[in-house]
DRENMAR-128929 format. One record per atom (N, C-alpha, C): residue in one letter; y, z, x. Coordinates in steps of 0.1 Angstrom, whole numbers, plus 5000, padded with zeros to 4 digits. Layout:
% DRENMAR-128929
aYZX ...
***
This chain:
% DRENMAR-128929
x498850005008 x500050005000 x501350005009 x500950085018 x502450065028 x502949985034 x501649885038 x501649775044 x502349675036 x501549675025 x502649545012 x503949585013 x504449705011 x505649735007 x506449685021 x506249705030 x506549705047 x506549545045 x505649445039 x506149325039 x506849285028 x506949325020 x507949345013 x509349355018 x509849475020 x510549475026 x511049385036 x510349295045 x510449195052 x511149065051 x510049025038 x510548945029 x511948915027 x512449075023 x513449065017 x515049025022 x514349125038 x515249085047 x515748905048 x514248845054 x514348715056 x515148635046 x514948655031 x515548585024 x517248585027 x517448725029 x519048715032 x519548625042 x518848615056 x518748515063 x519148385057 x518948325046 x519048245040 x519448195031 x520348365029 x521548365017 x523048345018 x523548455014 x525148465014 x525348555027 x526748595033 x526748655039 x526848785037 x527048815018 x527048975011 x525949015015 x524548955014 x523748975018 x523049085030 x523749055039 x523549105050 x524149225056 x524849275045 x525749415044 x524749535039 x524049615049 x523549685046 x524049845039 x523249945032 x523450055030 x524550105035 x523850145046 x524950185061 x526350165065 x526250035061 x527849985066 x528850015056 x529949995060 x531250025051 x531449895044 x532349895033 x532449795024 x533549705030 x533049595029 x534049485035 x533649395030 x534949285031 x534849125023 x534049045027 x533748935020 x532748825025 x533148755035 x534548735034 x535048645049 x534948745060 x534948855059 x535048925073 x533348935079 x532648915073 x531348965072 x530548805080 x531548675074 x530648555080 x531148535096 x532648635095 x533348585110 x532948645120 x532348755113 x531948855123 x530348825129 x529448755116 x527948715118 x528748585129 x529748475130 x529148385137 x529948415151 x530848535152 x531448575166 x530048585172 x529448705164 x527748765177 x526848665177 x527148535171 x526148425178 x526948345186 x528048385191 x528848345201 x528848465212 x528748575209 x528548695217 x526748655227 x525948675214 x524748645220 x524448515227 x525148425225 x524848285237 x525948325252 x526548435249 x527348505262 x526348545273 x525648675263 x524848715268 x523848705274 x523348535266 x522048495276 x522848375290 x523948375291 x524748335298 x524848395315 x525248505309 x525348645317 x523948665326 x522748685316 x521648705323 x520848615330 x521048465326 x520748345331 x521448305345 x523148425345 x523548395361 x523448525370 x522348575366 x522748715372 x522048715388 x522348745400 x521448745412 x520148785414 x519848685418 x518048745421 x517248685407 x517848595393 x517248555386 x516148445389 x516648385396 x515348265401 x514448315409 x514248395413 x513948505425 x512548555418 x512848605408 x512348695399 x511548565391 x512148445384 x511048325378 x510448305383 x510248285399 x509348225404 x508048265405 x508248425404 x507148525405 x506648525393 x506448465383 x505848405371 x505048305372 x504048305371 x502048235375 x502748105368 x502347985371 x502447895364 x503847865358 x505047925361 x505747895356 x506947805361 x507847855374 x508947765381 x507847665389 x508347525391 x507947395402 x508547485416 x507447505421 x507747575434 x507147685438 x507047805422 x506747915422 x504947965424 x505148045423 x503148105419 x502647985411 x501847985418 x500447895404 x499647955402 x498847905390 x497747925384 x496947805386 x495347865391 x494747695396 x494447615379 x494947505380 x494247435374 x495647425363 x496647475364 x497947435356 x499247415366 x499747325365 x501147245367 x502047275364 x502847345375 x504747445371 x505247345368 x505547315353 x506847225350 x508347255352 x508647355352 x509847405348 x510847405360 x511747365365 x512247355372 x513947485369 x513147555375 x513947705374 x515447705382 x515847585391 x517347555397 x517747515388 x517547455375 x518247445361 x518647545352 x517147625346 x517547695337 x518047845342 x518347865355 x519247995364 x520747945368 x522048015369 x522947985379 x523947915372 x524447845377 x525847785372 x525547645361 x524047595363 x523847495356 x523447555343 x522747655340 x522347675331 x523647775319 x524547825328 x525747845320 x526347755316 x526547615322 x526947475317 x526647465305 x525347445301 x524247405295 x524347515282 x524247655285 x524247725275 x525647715267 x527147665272 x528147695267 x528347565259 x527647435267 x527647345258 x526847315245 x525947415247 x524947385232 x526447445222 x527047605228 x527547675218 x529147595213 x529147515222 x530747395223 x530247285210 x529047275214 x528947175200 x528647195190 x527547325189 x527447385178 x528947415169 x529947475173 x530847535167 x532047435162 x531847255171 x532647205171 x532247105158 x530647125157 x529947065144 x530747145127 x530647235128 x530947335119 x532747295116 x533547295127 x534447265126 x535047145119 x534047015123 x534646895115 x533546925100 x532746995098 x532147045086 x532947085079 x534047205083 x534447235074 x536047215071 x536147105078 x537747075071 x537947075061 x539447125053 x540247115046 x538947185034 x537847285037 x537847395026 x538747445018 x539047475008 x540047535004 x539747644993 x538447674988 x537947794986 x536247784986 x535647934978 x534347944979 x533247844968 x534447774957 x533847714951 x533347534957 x533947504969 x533647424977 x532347404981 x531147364979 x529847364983 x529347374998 x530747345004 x530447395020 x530647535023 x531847605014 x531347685017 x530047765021 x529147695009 x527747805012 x527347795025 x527647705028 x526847635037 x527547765052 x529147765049 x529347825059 x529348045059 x529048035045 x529148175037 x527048255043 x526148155043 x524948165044 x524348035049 x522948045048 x521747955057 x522048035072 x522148155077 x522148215084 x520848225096 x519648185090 x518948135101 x518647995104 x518747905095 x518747795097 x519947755108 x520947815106 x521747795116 x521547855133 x521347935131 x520348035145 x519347895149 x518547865140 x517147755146 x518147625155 x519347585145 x520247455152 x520647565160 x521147625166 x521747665178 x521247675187 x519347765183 x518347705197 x518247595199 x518147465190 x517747355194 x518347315199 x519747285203 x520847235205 x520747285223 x520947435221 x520547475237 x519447475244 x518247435236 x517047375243 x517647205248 x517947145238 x518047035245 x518747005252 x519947105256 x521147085264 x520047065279 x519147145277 x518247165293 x518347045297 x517746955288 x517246825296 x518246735298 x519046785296 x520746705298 x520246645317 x520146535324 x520346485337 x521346525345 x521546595355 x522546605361 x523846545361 x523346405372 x524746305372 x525946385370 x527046315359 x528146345364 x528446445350 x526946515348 x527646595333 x528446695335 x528046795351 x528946895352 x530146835355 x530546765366 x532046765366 x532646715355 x532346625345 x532846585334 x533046675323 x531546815326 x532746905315 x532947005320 x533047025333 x534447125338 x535747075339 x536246945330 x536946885331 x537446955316 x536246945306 x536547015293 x536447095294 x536247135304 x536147335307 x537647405305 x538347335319 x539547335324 x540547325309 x540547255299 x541747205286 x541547305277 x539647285278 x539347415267 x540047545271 x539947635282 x539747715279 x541747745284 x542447685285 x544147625290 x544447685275 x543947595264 x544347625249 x543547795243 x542647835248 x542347935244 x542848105252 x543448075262 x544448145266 x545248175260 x546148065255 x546948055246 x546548115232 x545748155227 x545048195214 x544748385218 x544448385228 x544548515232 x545748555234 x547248475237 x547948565236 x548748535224 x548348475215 x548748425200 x548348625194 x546548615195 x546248745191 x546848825196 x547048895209 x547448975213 x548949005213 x549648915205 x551048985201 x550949025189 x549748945180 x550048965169 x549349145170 x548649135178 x548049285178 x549149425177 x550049355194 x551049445196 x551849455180 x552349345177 x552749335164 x552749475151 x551249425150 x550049555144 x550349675146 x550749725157 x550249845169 x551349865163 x552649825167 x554149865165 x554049925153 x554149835147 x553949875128 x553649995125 x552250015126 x551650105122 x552150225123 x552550235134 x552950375141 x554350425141 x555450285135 x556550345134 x556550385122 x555750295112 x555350315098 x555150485098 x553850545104 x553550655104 x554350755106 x555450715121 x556450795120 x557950875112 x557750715104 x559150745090 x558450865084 x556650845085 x556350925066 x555851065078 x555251085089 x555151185091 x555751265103 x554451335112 x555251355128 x556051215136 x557551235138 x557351155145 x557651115154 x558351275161 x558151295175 x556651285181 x555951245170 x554351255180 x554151105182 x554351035167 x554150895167 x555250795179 x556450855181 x557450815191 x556850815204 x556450925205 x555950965222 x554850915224 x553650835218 x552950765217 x553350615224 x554150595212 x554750465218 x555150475229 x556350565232 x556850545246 x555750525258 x555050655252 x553450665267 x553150555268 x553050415260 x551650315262 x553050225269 x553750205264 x554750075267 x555350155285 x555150265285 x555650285302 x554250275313 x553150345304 x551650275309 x551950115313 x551650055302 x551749875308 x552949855314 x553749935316 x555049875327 x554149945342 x554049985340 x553650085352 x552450025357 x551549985351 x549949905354 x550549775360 x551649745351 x552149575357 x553249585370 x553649645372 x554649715385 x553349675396 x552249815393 x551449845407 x551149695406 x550049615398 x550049535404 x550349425408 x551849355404 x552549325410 x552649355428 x553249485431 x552949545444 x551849515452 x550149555444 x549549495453 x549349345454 x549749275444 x549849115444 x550349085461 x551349165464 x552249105472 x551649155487 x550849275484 x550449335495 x549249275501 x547849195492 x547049125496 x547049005494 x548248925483 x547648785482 x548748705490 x549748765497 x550548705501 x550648735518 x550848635522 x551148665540 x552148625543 x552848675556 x554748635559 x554648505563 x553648455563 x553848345571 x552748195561 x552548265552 x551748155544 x551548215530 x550948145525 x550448125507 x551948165501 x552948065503 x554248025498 x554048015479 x552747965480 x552347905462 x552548075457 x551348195461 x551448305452 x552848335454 x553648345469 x554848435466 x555848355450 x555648255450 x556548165442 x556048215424 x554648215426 x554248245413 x554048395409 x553948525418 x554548635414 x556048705411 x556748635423 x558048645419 x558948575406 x558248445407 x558848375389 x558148415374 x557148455378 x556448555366 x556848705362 x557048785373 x558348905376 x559648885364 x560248745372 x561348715365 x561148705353 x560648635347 x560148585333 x559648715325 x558748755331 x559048895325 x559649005321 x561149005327 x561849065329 x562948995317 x562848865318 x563648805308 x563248835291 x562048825292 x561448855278 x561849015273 x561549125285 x561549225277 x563249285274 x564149195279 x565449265278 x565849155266 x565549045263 x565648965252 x565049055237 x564049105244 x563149205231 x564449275221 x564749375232 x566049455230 x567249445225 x567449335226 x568949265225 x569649275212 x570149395208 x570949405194 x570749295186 x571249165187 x570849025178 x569448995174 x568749035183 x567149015181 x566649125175 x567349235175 x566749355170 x567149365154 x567849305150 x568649305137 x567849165131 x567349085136 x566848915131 x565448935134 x564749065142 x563249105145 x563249215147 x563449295133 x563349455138 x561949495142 x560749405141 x559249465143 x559449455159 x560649365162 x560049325177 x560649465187 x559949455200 x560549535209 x559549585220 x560349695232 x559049665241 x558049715244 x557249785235 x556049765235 x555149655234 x555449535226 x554949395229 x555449395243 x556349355245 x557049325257 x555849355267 x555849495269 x555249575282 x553549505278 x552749485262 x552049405269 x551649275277 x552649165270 x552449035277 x553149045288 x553649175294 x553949155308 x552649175312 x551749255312 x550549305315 x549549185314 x549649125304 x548648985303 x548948925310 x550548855317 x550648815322 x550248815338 x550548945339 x550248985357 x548648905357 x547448965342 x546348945348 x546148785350 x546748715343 x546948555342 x546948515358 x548048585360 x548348585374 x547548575385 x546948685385 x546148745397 x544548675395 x544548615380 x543348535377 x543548365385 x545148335384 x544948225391 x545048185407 x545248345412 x545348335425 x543648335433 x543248425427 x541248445428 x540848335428 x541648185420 x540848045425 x541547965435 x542248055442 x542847945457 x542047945463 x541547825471 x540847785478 x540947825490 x542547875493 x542947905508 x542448035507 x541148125517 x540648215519 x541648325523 x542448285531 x543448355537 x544348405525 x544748345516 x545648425502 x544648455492 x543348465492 x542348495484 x541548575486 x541548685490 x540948795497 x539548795484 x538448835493 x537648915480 x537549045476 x537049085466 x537249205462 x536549315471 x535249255477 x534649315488 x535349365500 x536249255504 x536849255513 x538249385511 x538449345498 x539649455502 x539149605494 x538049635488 x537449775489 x536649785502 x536349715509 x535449765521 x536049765536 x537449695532 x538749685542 x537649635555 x536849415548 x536349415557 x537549275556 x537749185567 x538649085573 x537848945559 x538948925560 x538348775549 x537148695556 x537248675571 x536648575575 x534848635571 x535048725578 x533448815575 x533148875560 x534148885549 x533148925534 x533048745534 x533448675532 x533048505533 x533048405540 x532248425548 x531948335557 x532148165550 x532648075564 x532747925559 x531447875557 x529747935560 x528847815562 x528647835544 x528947965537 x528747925524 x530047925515 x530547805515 x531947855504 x531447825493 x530447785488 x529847765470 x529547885464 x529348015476 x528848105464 x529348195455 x528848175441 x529648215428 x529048365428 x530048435426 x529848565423 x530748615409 x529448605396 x529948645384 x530248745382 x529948875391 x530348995388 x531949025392 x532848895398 x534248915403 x534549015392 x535749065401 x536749145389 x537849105380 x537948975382 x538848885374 x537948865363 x536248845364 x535848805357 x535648865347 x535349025353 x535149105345 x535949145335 x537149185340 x538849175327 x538449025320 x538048955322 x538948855319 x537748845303 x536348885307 x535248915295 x535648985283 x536249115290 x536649225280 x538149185272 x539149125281 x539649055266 x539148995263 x538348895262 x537848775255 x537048855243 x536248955245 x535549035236 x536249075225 x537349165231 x538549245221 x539249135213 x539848995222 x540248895211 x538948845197 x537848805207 x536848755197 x536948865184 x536548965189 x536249085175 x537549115167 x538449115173 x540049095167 x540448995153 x539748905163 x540148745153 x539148775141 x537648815143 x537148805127 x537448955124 x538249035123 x538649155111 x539949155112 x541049055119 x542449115114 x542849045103 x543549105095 x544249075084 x546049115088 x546649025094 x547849045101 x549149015085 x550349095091 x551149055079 x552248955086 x551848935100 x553448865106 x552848705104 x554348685094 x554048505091 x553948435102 x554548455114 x554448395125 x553048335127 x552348415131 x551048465138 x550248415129 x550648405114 x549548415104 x549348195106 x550948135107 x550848025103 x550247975119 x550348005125 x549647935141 x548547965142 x547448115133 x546348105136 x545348085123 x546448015113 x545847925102 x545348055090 x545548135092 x545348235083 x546348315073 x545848335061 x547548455053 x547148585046 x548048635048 x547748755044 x547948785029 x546848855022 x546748845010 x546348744999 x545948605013 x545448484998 x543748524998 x543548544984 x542548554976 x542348634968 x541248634960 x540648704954 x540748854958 x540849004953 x540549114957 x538749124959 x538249134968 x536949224971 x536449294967 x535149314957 x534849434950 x533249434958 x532849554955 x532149584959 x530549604950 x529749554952 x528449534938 x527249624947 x526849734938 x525849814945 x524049784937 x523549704944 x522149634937 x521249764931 x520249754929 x519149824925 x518449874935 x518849864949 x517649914955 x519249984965 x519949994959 x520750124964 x521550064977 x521549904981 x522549824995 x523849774984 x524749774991 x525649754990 x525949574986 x526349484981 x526649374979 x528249344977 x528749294987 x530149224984 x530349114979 x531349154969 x531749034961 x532448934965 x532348794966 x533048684970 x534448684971 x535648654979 x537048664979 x537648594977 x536548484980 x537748344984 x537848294972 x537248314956 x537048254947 x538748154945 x539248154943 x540648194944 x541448064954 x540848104967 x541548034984 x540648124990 x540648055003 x540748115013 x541148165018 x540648295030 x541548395035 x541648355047 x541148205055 x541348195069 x541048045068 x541347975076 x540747855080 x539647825083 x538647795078 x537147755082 x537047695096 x537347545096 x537847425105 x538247545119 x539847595115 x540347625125 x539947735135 x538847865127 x537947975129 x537147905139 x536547775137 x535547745141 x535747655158 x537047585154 x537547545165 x538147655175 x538247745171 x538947865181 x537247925189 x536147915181 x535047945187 x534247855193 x534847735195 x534447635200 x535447625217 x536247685213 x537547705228 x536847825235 x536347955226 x535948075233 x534748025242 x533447905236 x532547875244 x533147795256 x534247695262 x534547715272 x535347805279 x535947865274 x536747975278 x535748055290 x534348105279 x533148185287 x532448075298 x532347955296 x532047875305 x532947885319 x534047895321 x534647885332 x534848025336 x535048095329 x534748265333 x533648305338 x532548255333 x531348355341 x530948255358 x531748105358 x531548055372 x532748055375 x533648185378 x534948195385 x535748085380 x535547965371 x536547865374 x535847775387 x535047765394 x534947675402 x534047545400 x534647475406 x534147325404 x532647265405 x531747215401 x530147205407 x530547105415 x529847115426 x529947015435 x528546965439 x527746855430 x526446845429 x525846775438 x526546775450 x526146675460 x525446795469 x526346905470 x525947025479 x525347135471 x525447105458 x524547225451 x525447335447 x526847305453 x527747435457 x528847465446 x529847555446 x530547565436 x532147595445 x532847485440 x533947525448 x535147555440 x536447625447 x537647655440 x538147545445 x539047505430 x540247425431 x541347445430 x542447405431 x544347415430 x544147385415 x543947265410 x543547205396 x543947345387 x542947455389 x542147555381 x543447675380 x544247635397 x545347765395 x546347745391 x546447595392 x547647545377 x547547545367 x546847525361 x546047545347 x546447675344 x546047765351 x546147935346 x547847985346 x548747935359 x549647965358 x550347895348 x550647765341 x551147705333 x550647785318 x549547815321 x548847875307 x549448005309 x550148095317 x550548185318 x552548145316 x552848055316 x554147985311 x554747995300 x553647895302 x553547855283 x553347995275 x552648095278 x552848205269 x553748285268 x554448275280 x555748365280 x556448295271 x557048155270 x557748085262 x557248105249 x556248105244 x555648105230 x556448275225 x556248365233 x556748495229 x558048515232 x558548435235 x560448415235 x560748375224 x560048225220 x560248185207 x560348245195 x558948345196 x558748445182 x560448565181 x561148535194 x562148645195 x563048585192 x563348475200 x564848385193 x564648295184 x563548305178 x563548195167 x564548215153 x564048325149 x565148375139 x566348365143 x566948355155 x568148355159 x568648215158 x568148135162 x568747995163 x568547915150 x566847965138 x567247975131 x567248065115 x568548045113 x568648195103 x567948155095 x568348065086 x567948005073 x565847995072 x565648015081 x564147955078 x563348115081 x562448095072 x562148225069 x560848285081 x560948385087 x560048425100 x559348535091 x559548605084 x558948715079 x558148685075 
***
């Protein structure tokens, strides 16, 4: 009897698999909308092709396949069966290629799917609301077959879409993360009118002198390791004009005219896109190719000389564990998870990331017969985000993670090797440009102009 019920139960599961996304809202969880619930199912199948990303480059992986009977061309055999598998594929920088491009097309499929939705009574929606394992099975397939993709000229051609992709999705990170700061402000000055708020003030102040203070030091050590009196002219030029630019934004924040045409604005945003910015920074200096302005992180916690933490006979080798790389994961994480639960009120923010606040249906909540929770549909009504444009933003995050987990550097499939380019430090500093200007605009826009409505 326990056993039927036990598959029973199973059953029941699976079918949700192949339902709605209300579906999948267990007991346990708290009650939330159906759109938050599909954005969030298809972030962790963008999370989870991370993660087999991550593990596929991790040191010592091919190391460890080959010691599998019968399994890598090269490795242990088993008499009388034939290692197919050619494990210099499915390990290392090829196989993060390969995994980001299954999840690049996967997401970019969905995206021309679901143009110009415009609510849940749309028949695509279902499509994008549920069929939750069907869609899992195309995602394997897609990244199974990426394997057999031929070398040739597939990597440089899309580290080429690596480089655009992930240019535009920087920019989407700091789209989110003002709208965050945004949020943050809000809330807290909100809380201050209705309660403590000498607590809620001093709050604020602490975090906005924190990110001045995180962006100061490093600044300082920018200058102290990436720069020499006598060379890497490129970082002095791009910490000192990033400084500046920083400096311009946060006193523009302030400026009585802007304070009165953007009273949400001020510097706590400020103090963090200075902070994003430095890391932009210090992200594009990590891919100079000139060893001498690119110290490694080895090198300067073990205070060993550049020449000896990297020697010239290997300059291909990728080290995913960098510390650029690692910041650079953890926002990408906080943006990803950001994007499927915010419900932002700044129109700004709302019309650039395709989203509004308050279109739809209210959310009720439906409690079944076996005591789980069921959310009611929202979008009956509209939508509460852009299908299309959700999907193209997770279609940027899979190169984004493509060039992140191989530092940014180039395959060079002649030598097997992976090299830094200038290409890659322009890219990041322009992308670090461009964002400062996008957060000027949200400041003087109202100013230049009045008539058009920013709220």
């Amino acid at each position: 009897m326990g056993a039927c019920m036990a598959l029973c139960s199973i059953a029941s599961c699976a079918s949700c698999l192949c339902g709605s996304a209300p579906c999948l809202l267990c007991g346990c969880c708290p009650s939330t909308n159906n759109s938050t619930v599909t954005r969030l199912v298809f972030s962790f199948f963008l999370l989870l092709g991370t993660l087999v990303s991550v593990i596929m480059i991790l040191p010592g992986m091919e190391t460890q396949l080959r010691k599998i009977p019968g399994f890598c061309q090269g490795g242990t055999t088993i008499p009388g069966i034939e290692n197919h598998v050619n494990c210099d594929v499915i390990v290392g920088y090829k196989s993060v290629y390969r995994m980001c491009f299954a999840m690049a097309c996967f997401f970019f499929l969905f995206t021309a799917i679901m143009i110009r939705v415009r609510s849940s009574k749309d028949p695509r929606a279902a499509i994008q609301n549920g069929f939750w394992f069907f869609k899992f099975l195309i995602l394997v397939g897609i990244a199974v077959g990426a394997f057999f993709i031929p070398d040739g000229t597939f990597h440089d051609v899309w580290f080429y879409f690596g480089i655009v992709g992930s240019f535009l999705f920087i920019l989407i990170q700091l789209i989110l993360l003002i709208d965050f700061a945004h949020s943050w402000n809000e809330v807290w000055v909100r809380n201050a009118e209705e309660g403590n708020s000498k607590c809620w003030f001093s709050g604020l102040l602490f975090f906005t002198i924190l990110h001045y203070a995180l962006a100061f030091a490093a600044i300082v050590l920018f200058y102290l390791y990436y720069t020499k009196p006598d060379n890497c002219a490129e970082h002095k030029f791009f910490i000192s004009f990033n400084l500046i630019l920083c400096v311009i934004v946060s006193v523009v924040s302030i400026l009585p005219k802007v304070q009165d045409a953007s009273p949400q604005s001020g510097l706590l945003q400020s103090s963090l896109i200075t902070l994003y910015t430095m890391y932009v920074t210090w992200s594009a200096m990590t891919n100079n190719p000139n060893r001498e302005c690119n110290p490694s992180l080895l090198s300067l916690v073990s205070n060993i000389s550049t020449a000896e933490a990297m020697p010239t006979s290997s300059p291909g080798m990728v080290q995913w564990w960098d510390a650029q790389g690692i910041v650079g994961l953890v926002i990408f994480l906080f943006c990803t998870f950001y994007a499927s639960i915010r419900s932002s009120s700044n129109a700004q923010v709302n019309r650039l990331m395709q989203t509004e606040e308050g279109k739809g249906s209210e959310g009720g909540v439906e409690v079944g017969e076996d005591g789980l929770r069921r959310v009611m549909d929202n979008e009956e009504d509209g939508v509460t985000y852009s299908y299309s444009f959700f999907h193209f933003h997770l279609f940027l995050a899979s190169l984004y993670i493509m060039m992140t987990l191989t530092n940014w550097y180039k395959p060079d499939t002649t030598t097997q090797a992976m090299q830094s380019t200038m290409p890659a430090v322009w890219v990041k500093i322009c992308s670090s440009w461009l964002s400062l200007a996008l957060y000027l605009w949200t400041l003087v826009g109202p100013l230049i102009f009045p008539n058009r409505d920013f709220n």
